[in-house]
Steps between C-alpha positions, in 0.01 A plus 500: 500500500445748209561428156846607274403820312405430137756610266519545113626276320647667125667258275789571297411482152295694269094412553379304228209674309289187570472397850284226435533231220231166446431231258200343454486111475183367429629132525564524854407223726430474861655195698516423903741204579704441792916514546679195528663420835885489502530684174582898501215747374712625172496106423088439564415857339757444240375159420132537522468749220761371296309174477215673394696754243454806686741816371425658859252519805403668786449311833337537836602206729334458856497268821750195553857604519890443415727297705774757458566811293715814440347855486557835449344821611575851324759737602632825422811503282721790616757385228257545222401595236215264554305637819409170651666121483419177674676436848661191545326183488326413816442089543198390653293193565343300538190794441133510413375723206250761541506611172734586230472685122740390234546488160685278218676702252811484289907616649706739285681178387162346352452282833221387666463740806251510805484834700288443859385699779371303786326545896646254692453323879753384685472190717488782813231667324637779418421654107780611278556537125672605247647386140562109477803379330282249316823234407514527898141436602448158566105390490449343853269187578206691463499719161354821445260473284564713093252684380620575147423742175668365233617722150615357205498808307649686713808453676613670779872648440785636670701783328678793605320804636672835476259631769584272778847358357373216553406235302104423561213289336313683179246331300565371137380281225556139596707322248378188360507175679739239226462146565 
């Protein structure tokens, strides 16, 4: 079986000058902790770095597993003027975690906000992945285990990007924590 042909991918907006923006954030903190069985991964990400006071945070989550899920895989968009979109949401579950990437930021609405990308095992064996709907993603009895960079400088934000037309995560000055 040979491979689909690679193909270009050319966005509709104008390309920004800078491709690449950081912040620096030299309070960060490294944490590992484990998920909470029964509870959904936007509520144990969510909830782990709030408690702590984190603006935002970048994840990588491995082994254990979710008792059920939705996810979504990329797709071309033929209607544009975005050239890709999620399918529909796929259930799964109950399914082990190979690994995942994700990252705590803030929505266009000033939300909390967890974006994930995980390799998971079904109960078969077989290895699929994709983007988890992480309101959907319920921990299972053994939980993956969080590996965690926390930023309280920085947040993580979601805005409008004329590029993609698409609103997508850009780093920013963390307001300050009240309370």
């Amino acid at each position: 079986m040979s491979a689909p042909p690679l193909r270009l991918l050319t966005h509709p907006g104008p390309m920004a000058p800078e491709r690449r923006e950081s912040r620096a954030d030299a309070a960060a903190r490294a944490f590992r902790f484990s998920l909470m069985p029964g509870r959904s991964l936007h509520e144990g990400l969510v909830g782990a770095m709030g408690r702590i006071g984190a603006a935002s945070a970048a994840f990588v989550l491995t082994g254990g597993g979710f008792a059920r899920l939705k996810y979504c895989i990329a797709a071309p968009n033929p209607e544009g003027p975005q050239v890709a979109r999620y399918s529909a949401p796929i259930p799964a579950g109950p399914v082990g975690l190979i690994g995942a990437s994700a990252a705590l930021g803030i929505d266009v609405e000033g939300q909390p906000i967890v974006h994930c990308h995980a390799l998971l095992c079904g109960a078969d064996g077989a290895v699929f992945g994709g983007h988890l709907l992480p309101h959907e993603a319920m921990v299972g009895d053994e939980p993956p285990l969080v590996f965690a960079r926390a930023f309280s400088r920085v947040a993580i934000a979601q805005r409008p990007d004329a590029e993609t037309a698409m609103s997508i995560f850009h780093p920013k000055v963390a307001e300050p924590a009240h309370g």
